[in-house]
N, C-alpha and C positions, 0 to 999 in steps of 0.2 A: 281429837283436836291436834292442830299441829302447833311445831314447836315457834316459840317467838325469842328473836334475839333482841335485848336488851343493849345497843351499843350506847351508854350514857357517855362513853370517853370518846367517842368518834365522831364526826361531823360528816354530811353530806356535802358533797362540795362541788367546789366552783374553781375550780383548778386555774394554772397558770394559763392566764392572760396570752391566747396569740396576738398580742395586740399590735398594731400597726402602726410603725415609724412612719413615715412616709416621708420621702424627697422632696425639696423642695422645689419650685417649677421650674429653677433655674439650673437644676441640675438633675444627673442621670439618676432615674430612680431604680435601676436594675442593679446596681451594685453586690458583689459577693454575698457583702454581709451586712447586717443594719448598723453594724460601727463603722461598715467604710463611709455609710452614708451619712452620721455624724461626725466623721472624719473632714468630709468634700464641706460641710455647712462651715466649719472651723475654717479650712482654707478658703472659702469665697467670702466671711464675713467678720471672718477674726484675727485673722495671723498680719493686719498691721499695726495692730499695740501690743500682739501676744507672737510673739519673735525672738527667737533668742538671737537674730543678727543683730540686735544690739540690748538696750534696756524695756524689760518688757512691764507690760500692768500688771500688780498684782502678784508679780512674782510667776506667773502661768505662761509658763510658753506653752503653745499649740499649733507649733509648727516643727513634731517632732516624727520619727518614726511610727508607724501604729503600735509595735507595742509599746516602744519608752512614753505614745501621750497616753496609751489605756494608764499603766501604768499611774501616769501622771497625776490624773482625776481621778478615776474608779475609788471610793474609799479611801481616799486622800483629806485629810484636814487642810481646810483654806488658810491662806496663810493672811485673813483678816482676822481681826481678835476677835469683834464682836460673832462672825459666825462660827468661829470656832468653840468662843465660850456658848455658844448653842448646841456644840457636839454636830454640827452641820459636816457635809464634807463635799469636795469638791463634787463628785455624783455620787448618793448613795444608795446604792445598786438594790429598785425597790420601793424607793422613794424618791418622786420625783419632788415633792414639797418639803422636801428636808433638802434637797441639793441646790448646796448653793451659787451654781452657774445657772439656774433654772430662775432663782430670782432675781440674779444679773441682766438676763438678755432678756426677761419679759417683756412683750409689750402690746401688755392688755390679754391675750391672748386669756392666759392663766388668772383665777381671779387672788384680787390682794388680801383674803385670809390665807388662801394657800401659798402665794408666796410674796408675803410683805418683806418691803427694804427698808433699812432705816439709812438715809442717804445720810444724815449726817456722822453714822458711824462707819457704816458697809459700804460705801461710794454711790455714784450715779450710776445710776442705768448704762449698760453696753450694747451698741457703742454709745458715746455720749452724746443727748441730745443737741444738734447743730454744730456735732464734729463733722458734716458734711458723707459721713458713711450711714447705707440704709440699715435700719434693724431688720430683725430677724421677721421672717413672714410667717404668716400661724400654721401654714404648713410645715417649715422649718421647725417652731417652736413644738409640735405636736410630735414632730419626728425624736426630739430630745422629751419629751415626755415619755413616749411609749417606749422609746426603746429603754427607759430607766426603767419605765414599768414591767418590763420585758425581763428586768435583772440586768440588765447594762453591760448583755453577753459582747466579748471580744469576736466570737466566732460566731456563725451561723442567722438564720436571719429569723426567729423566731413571728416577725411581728409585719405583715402585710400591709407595708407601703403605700399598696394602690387603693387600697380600700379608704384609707385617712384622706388622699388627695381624691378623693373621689368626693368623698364628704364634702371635705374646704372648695372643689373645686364647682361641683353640684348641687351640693346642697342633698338633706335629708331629713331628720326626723329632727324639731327643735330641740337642744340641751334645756333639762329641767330647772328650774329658777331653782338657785340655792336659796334654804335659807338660814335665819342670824342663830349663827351659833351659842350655846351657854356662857352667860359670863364666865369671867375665867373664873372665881370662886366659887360655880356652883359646877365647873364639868368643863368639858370640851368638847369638838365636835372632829368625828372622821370620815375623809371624804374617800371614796373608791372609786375610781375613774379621772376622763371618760373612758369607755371599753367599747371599742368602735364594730358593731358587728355589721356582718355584710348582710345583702336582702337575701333571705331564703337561707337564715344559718342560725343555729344553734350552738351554744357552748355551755360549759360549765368550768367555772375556776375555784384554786386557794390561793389565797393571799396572806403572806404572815404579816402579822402588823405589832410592831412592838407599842407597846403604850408610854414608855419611858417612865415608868411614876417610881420614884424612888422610895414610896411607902407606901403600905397597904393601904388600898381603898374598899371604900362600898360603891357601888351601883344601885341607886334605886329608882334611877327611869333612864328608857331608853327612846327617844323618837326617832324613828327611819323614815326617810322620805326616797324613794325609787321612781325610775320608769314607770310605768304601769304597764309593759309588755313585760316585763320581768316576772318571771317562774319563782321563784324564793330566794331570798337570803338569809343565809343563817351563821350566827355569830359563835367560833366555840374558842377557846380557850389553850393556848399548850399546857399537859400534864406539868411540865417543868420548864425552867430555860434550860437543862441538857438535850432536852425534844425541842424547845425552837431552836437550838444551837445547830444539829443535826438535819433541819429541815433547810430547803434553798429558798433566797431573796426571792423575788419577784413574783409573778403569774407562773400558778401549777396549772396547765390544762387537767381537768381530772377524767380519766380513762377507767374504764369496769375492771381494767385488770394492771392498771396503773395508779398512779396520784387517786387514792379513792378513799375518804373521809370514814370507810366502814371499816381502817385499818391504819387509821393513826390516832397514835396517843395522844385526844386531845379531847378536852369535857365539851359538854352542849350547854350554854348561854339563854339564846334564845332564837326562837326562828322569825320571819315575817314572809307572808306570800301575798301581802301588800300593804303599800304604805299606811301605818298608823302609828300612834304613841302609846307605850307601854308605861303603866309608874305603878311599881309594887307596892304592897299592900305595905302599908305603915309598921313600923318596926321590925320587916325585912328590908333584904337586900342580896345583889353578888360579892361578893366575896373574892376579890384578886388581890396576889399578894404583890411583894413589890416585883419591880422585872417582869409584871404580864406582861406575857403575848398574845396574841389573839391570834387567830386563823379564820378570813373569813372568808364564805363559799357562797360564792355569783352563780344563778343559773339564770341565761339570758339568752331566753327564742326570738328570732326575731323574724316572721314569718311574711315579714311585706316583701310584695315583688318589684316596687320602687323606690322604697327610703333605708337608707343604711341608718342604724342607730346608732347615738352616742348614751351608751348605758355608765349611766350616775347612780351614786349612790351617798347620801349624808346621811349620818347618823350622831345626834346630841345625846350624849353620853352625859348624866347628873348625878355627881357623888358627892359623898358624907365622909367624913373622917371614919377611921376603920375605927370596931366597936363603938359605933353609935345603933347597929341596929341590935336587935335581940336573936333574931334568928336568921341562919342562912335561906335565900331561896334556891331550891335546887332545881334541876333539869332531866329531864330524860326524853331519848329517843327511837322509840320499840318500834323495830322494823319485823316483820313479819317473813319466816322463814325465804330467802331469795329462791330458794331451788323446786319450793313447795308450791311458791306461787306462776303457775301454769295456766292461763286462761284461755280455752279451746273459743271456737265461733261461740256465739251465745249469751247468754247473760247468765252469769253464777255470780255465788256471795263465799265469800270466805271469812269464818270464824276461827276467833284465837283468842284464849284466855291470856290476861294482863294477871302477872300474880306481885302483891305485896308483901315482904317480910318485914315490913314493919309501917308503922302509922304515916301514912299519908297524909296532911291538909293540903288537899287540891285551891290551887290558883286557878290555873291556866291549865285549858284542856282544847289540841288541837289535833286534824288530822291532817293524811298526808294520800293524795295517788294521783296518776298522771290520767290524760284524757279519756281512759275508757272508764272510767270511776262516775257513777252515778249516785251511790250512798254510803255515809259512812256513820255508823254509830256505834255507841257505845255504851253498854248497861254495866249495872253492880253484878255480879255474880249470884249474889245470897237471894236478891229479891226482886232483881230484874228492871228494879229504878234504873230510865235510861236517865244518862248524863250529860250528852249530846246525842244531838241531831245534825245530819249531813246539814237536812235542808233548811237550817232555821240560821237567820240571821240574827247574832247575838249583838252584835257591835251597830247597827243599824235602826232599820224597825223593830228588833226585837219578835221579828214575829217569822212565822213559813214561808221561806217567797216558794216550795212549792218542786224545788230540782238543787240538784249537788254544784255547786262552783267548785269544780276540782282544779281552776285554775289558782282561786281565790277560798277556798273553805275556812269556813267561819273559825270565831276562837271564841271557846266561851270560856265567861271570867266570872270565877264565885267569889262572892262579896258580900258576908263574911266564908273564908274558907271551907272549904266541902270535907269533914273528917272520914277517911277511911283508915278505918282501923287496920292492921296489922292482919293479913288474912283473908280479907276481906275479896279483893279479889274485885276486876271488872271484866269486861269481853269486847271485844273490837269485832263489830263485822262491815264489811266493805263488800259494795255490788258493784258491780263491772259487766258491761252492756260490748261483747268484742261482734260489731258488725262487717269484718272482714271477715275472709277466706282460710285463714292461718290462726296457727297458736298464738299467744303475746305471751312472753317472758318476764321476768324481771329484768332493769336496765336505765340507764340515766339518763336517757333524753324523755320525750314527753310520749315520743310512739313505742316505747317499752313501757312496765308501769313499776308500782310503787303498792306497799302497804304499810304505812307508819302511821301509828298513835304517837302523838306529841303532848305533852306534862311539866308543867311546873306544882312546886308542892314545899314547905317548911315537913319533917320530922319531927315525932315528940308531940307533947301538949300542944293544940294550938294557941295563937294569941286572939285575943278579942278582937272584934272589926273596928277601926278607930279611924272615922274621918265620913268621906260623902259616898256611898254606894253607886259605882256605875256614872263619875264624874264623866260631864261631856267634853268637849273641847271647849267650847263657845255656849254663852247663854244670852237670852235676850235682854236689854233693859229692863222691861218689861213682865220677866216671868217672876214667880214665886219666891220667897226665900229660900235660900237654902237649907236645911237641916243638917246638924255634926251630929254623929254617932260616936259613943252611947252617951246619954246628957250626962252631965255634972264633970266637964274636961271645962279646959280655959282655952279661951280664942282669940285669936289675934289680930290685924289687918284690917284696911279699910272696911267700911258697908259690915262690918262686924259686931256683936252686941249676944249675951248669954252663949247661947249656943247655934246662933242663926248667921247667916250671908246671906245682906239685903243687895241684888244686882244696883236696882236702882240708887239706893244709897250710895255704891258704892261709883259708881257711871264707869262708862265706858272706858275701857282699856284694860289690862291684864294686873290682876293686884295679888299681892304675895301672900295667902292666906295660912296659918297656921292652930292647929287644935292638938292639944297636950289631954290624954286621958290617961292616968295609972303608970306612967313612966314611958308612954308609947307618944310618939310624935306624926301625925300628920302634916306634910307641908302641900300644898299645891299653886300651882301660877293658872288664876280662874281669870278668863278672859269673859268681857262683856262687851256686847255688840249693838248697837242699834237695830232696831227692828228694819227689813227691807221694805220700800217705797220704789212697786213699780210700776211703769209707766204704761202707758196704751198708745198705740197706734192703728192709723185707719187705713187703708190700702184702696184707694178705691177701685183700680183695676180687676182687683180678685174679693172685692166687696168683702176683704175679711180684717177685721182686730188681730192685731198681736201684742204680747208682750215678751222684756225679756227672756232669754233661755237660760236655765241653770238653776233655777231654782227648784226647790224638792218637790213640791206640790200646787197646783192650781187649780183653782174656782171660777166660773165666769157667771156674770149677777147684770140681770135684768131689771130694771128697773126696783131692786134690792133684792128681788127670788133667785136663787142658783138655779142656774139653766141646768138640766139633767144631763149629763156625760158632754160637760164643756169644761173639761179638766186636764184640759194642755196650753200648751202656751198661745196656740191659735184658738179663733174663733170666727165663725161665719155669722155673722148676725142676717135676723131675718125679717126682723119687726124693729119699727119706727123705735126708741125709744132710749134709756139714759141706762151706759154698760160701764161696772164696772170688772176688773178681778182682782181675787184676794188670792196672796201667796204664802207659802211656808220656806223656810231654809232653814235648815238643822232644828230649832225648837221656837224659832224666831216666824213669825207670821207677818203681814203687812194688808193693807187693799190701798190699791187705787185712787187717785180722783176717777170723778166719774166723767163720761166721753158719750155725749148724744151724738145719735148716728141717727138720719134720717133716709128711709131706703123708699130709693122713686126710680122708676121706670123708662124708658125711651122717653114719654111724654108726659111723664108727673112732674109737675110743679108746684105742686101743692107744698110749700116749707114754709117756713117764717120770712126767709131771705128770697122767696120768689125765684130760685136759682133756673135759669130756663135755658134751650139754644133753638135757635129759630135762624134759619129749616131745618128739620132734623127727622129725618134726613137729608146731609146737604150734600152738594156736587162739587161744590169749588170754594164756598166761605160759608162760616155761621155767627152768627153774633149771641157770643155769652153774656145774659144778664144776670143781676142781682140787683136786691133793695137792701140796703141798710136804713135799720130805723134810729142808730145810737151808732157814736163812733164808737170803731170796732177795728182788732188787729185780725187782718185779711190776709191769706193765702186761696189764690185761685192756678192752680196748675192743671195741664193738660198731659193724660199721663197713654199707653198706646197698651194693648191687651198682655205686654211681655213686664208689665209692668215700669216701663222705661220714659224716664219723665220725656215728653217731647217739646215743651213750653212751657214754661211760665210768664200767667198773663198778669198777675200782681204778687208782690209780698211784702206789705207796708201797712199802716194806722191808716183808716179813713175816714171820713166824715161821716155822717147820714145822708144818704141819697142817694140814686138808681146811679149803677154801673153799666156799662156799657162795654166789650170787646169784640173782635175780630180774630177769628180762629179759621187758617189758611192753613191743612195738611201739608200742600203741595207746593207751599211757598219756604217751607222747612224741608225739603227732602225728601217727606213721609209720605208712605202709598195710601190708596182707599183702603180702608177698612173701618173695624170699629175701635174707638177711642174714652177715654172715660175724662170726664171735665171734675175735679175732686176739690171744692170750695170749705176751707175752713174758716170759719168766725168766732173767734175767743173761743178755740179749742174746743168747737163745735164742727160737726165734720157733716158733710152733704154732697152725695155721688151722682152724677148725670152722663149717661150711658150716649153718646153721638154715636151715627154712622156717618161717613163719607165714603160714597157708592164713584 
């Protein structure tokens, strides 16, 4: 067996941010250095209220030497009150949502939780609106974001300009929709970004982030919301404030033999290698005392050869007053020997013993390898109980999809805790498929690889399981009660009664639910949704049904039998008759109204509504009929084989009684070919196939 390093104090990371100022269009973006170019923004947009030739605003001149204005701002206290009694500072190098000339000149660019003004204490917006001078451009604004983000260096130009205006100026990947952060009593939320990477680039950052709590807290849920091109982010902690003190502001690029989380002083949190919500297990928690700091590590591929990403990251952070939980939850992160791991051409597996000196309650069990990783599991040592599985989707369907997501690998969560005794011992083995020519190494981009077991776990006795096992996000009106574990606790909150949550009792929306068992507290925010209601359409050019996309599952029903493998969102119907589908999202199901399709031929007329074209084949006109027997809301359009509507001949209520049209290709533009005539009747659909030769 080879040997396995346990770095619980170390983080994998995401080093300093090269992130990119960029100039703004009005000005030279080749500058020295990314402060000359916040420098040139200041003189084209600022230095006529901010001047010291005479009385300036705000006490800020910025029309000074470069170094007396770094000087000036860098870590400067504003000399407003209210930002100051925020501990804000003029730039603080690192923080571009704590500086406060960041939420002076915004405009819109930046959103208003990151940098809210209160105008009645901190003044108006700069410059001010309908003082006749322009604000700031979002290239401009993005330039004074990054290079804060950058550390707010004087010298050198860490953060690529051309890449930001490249974005602003071309467009790229859409920025992720934030979302609403914790109230302020139950947490806060922290934003990382954007981190604008270019096409065909890879990074990895750390980021130290103070949290400012002036008193111990707990942590016991975490929701991350990311890109979904993103490789991992993982949250760790400084040993001390002597170690954040010692560490630098801003974006660490992290290097193998530089900035590298396998050799700093700093505990493991938790990881995510894609966006989901974490909430520990009831009467746990993390454990930060006052003056955390965080260090958090970005790794962000970004592998498209046309859109530059803007890599986001929120994460809603929900605490408790310190000792309210019982027990800490801890973390660990076992990397597997670096020098050991050698993968020749081939497919090998590599095994390594996880040893415990003392009692384990497993939580949280994940792994870790870059793209040559096809399996990863993990057995008890004593008796070979495996623990996880590469290929099983624990957070999902629950079941085998069947292959390794080593971009995405599962995490599986025990509920009640998994006790491993003191001794006890597990094994990690990891297969690796290397279809190139060469060796692969260890290393931190995604074409070197990785071998990490990831753990969370309490020490000691464990506590009881107390609350809902494997809570979802979202439930349907519709479904089930819920059950609290173990009965005889007391519960609280809407659609609540003994020891049950009734969804539908409780309707629609997110309700604050709580269950007390034995001195242990469950809280949860249990969201309820209506069931989806989706709709059908008829195509008549490609004689096919659709429905929405995005939904987790679909059924397509014949006249009420499920059609055998018509379980996507399309359907090609083949027979006369009344379709519906029924859908699923998350645990939420729905069906249809139902949609008669009647299917006829060049010269079938055979319908209710008579729908006919005569001559058909025609050369130069045809005349569309129909019968209505009851008035009826009518749509008749003429649609051409690309599916591209070329007419419409009605879409209005009409009477009962025989219609009549004239259908002229060549008096619209359109060539001979073939055309499809597609008549709806109170959402009754009928297709009639023309040629014009």
């Amino acid at each position: 067996m080879k040997q396995i390093y346990a770095f619980s104090t170390k983080a994998m990371t995401l080093g300093s941010v090269l992130l990119l100022l960029i100039g703004m269009s009005s000005l030279t973006v080749n500058a020295q250095s990314n402060f000359e170019d916040v420098q040139s923004i200041f003189q084209a947009k600022c230095i006529s209220c901010h001047t010291g030739g005479g009385t300036y605003a705000g006490n800020l001149d910025l029309d000074l030497p470069e170094n007396e204005l770094y000087d000036a701002i860098v870590g400067t206290m504003p000399s407003n009150a209210t930002a100051a009694s925020n501990d804000d500072r003029i730039i603080d190098a690192g923080y571009p949502y704590r500086s406060f000339l960041i939420r002076k000149v915004n405009n819109g660019l930046i959103d208003h939780i990151d940098a809210p003004l209160d105008e009645t204490s901190e003044g108006t917006l700069m410059p001010p609106p309908g003082s006749g001078f322009d604000p700031l451009t979002n290239i401009e604004l993005e330039t004074l974001r990054q290079w804060i983000y950058a550390g707010a260096p004087q010298t050198g130009a860490p953060v690529d300009m051309s890449v930001v205006e490249n974005y602003y100026t071309n467009g790229g990947y859409e920025m992720i929709e934030r979302p609403e952060p914790p109230a302020p009593d139950k947490g806060f939320q922290i934003h990382f970004g954007p981190i604008f990477m270019d096409t065909n680039d890879e990074k990895e950052y750390l980021k130290k982030h103070a949290i400012r709590n002036d008193e111990p807290i707990e942590v016991t849920r975490t929701d991350l919301l990311m890109n979904d091109q993103s490789h991992h982010f993982i949250m760790y902690k400084h040993g001390s404030v002597a170690a954040a003190n010692d560490t630098d502001e801003g974006l660490r690029e992290v290097t193998l033999f530089g900035e590298n989380p396998f050799f700093i002083n700093n505990d493991l949190v938790t990881t995510w290698t894609f966006s989901t919500d974490f909430r520990l297990p009831a009467g746990t928690a993390y454990f930060w005392d006052a003056d955390t700091h965080l260090d958090l590590n970005y790794h962000i591929p970004n592998y498209s050869d046309d859109n530059i990403l803007p890599a986001d990251v929120y994460i809603n952070v929900y605490t408790q007053p310190a000792g309210t939980a019982i027990k800490e939850m801890k973390s660990e992160l076992l990397l597997y020997d670096p020098l050991s791991l050698i993968i020749p051409p081939g497919e090998h597996t590599f095994i390594d013993n996880i040893n415990n000196g003392q009692q384990w309650n497993l939580w949280w069990l994940s792994s870790h390898t870059h793209k040559l990783g096809t399996d990863f599991d993990i057995y008890l040592q004593s008796t070979g109980e495996q623990l996880y599985e590469g290929h099983f989707d624990y957070t999902g369907c629950n079941c085998d999809v069947g292959y390794y997501d080593w971009s995405h690998p599962p995490v599986n969560l025990f509920e009640p805790l998994y006790e491993l005794p003191a001794g006890t011992g597990m094994i990690q083995e990891a297969t690796f498929d290397n279809t190139g020519n060469s060796q692969v190494t260890f290393g931190l981009t995604t074409n070197n690889e990785m071998l990490i077991t990831v753990l969370q776990y309490t020490t000691g006795e464990p506590l009881p399981f107390v609350g809902i096992p494997y809570l979802q996000d979202s439930y349907c009106i519709g479904a089930s009660s819920l059950e609290f574990e173990p009965a005889g606790g007391t519960i609280a909150g809407p659609g609540t009664s003994g020891t049950t949550f009734n969804p539908a009792l409780a309707g629609i929306g997110t309700h604050e639910i709580s269950y007390e068992y034995d001195g242990i507290v469950a809280n949860y925010s249990i969201t309820i949704v209506d069931g989806p209601v989706p709709t059908i359409d008829y195509e008549a050019q490609q004689m096919e049904l659709s429905a929405e996309i995005g939904y987790d599952s679909y059924q397509w029903y014949l006249d009420g039998e499920a059609i055998s493998d018509a379980v996507g969102p399309f359907h090609t119907p083949t027979t006369t008759g009344s379709y519906t589908v029924a859908v699923s999202s998350g645990n939420c199901s729905g069906t249809s109204e139902a949609l008669s399709v009647v299917i006829s031929g060049v010269n079938d007329v055979v319908n209710q509504y008579e729908l006919s074209a005569f001559p058909n084949p025609y050369q130069s006109q045809t005349q569309i009929s129909y019968t209505l027997a009851n008035t009826s809301t009518v749509s008749l359009e003429v649609l051409n084989v690309l599916g591209q509507q070329v007419h419409t001949l009605a879409s209005d209520k009409q009477n009962a009684g025989i219609y009549n049209y004239q259908f002229n290709h060549e008096e619209l533009g359109w060539a001979a070919g073939i055309y499809f005539v597609n008549l709806t009747v109170d959402g009754q659909a009928y297709s009639q196939k023309i040629v014009a030769q």
